[in-house]
N, C-alpha and C positions, 0 to 999 in steps of 0.2 A: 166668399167675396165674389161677386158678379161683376165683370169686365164690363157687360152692356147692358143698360135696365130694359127691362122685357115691355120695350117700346118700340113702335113701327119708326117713329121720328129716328133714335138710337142705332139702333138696329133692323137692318130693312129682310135680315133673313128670319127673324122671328114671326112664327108662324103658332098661334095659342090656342086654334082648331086641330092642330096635328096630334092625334094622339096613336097609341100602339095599338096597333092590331092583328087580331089574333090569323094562327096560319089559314084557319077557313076564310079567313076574309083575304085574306092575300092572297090565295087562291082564287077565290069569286070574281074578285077584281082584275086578274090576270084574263079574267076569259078563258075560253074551251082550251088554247093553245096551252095552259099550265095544266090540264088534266092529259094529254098525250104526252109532254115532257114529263109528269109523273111515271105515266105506263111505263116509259122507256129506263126509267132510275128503277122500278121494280123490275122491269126483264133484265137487267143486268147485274141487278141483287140475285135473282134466282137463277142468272146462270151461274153465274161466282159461285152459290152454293153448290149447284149440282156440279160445277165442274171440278169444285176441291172434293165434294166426297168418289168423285171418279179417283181421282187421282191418288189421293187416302186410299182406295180401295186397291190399286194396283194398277188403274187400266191406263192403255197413252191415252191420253189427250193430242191432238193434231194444236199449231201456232195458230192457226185460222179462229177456231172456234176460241180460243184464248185469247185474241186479239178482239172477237165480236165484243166483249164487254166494252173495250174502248172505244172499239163504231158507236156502239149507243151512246153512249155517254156526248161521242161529238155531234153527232146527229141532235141530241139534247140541247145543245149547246145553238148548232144551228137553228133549230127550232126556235129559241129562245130569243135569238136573233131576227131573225125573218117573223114574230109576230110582234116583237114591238116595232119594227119599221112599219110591219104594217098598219098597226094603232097607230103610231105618229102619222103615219099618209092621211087616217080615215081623220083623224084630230084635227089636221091640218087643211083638210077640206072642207070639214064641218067649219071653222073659223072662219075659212074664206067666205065662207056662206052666212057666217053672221053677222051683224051690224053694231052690235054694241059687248063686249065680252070681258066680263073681269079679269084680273090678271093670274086671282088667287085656283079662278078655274082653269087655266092655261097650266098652270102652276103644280095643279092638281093632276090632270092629263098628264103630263109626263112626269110626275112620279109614279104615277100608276103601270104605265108604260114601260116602265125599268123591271117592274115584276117576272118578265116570263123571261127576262136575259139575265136576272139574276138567278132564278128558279132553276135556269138551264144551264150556268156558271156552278151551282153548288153539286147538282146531279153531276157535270161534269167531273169536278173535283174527287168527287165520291167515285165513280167508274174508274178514273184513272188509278184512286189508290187503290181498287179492288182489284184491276186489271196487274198493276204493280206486284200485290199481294201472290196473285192467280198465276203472273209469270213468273215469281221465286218458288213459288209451291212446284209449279212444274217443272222448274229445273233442274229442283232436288229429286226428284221424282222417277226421271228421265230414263228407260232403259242404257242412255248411254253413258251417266255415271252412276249407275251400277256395280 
């Protein structure tokens, strides 16, 4: 049963051009800033690795280098932030500078926009339970409950 028929008169959020797309294009469309908040969700995947089989192995680990998984992660996050304001600035000017501009393109721009602070939200999320993970491993771990 449909609530509202897939009409613009009906319903003005129905949008029949929107379809799913795949992560390379969500990426493409984020711009350069969604491939350096990548790098930083893989440095903090492979320091999580190296730094659990330290720890597995015997050796300390220092709070510092445990806590850098969660730098990145927010660092990611701000990243993620700071380049959609920045698309929405470049968006926003470009607009100003046109004279006639559909609404569905306006519409378009800032969903697209949303890309590299969701990109940098989910890396975040992911650092933090790795960081979580990394500081229970190192607890148990600890020369001092030994």
């Amino acid at each position: 049963m449909m609530i509202f028929p897939p009409t613009m008169v009906s319903n003005p959020l129905f949008v029949p051009e929107l379809e799913e797309t795949t992560m390379s294009a969500f990426m493409s469309e984020g711009g350069p800033f969604m491939y350096l908040i990548l790098i930083l969700g893989v440095v903090a995947l492979m320091l999580t690795l190296y730094r659990s089989a330290r720890l597995l192995q015997g050796t300390a680990v220092s709070a510092a280098s445990v806590n850098t998984v969660l730098y990145l992660g927010c660092a990611a996050l701000l990243l993620g932030v700071t380049a959609q304001l920045t698309g929405l600035y470049m968006a926003a000017s470009a607009i100003i500078r046109a004279e006639n501009i559909a609404p569905p393109i306006i519409a378009r721009g800032i969903l697209v926009s949303f890309n590299t602070t969701l990109f940098g939200l989910y890396v975040f999320v992911i650092a933090l339970l790795l960081w979580l993970a990394l500081r229970a491993l190192a607890s148990r771990r600890s020369p001092a409950n030994a």
